[in-house]
N, C-alpha and C positions, 0 to 999 in steps of 0.2 A: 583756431588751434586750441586756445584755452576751452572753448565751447566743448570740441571735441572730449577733450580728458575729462571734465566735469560730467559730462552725459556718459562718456565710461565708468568713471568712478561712482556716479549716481547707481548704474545698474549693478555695479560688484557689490558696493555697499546694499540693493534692495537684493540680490541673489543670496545674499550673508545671511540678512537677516530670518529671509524666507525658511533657510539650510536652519538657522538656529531654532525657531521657531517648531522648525520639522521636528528635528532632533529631542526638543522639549516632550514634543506631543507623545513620539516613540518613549520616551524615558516613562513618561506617565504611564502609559499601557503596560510597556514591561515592568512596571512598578507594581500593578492594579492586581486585583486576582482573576480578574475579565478574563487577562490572556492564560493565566496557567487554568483555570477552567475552562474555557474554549477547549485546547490542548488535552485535557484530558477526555473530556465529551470526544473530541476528532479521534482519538486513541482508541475509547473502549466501544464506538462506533466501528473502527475497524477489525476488532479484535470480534466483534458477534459476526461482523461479515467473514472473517477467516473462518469460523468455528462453525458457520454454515457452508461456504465452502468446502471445509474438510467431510463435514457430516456427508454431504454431496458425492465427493468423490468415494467415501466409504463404501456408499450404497451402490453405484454404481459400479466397482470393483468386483463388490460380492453378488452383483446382479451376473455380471461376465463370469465369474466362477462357474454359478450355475449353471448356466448357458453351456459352458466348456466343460462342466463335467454331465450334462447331460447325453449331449454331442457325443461324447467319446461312449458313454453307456450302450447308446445305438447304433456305433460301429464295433462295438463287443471289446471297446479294451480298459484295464483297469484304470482309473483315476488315481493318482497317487495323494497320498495324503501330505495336507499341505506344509511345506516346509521339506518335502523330501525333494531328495536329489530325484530328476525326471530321467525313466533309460530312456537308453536311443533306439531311439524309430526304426522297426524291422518290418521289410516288407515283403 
């Protein structure tokens, strides 16, 4: 019985220290400038990928315009200029 609690209490006490130990290591990182530059590398990494993204989707957009205002040239109806309210479809 006493065996038992000792070999319990062995491992709470080495789980402690491990946790402490951990806790230590983290404090130092978030101390460090490692992590707030990591952090900002990860950020303005993401922010060239959004900014190509958007570039992306622009082009694409104004690709479809043209497309759709050619289209409509060839079935003889006007293109409205953009930003204007569209009439309705008369057939």
């Amino acid at each position: 019985m006493i065996g038992g609690f000792v070999g319990r209490a062995a491992a709470l006490v080495a789980s402690g220290v491990v946790g402490a130990v951990a806790y230590d290591g983290i404090k130092r990182l978030a101390r460090s400038n490692a992590l707030h530059g990591a952090a900002v590398a990860a950020t303005s990494c993401a922010l060239r990928g959004a900014r190509v993204a958007e570039t992306g989707a622009e082009k694409a957009r104004l690709t479809t315009a043209d497309i759709v205002s050619e289209a409509r040239e060839r079935i003889g109806e006007q293109t409205p200029a953009p930003g204007a309210a569209v009439p309705a479809h008369e057939h």
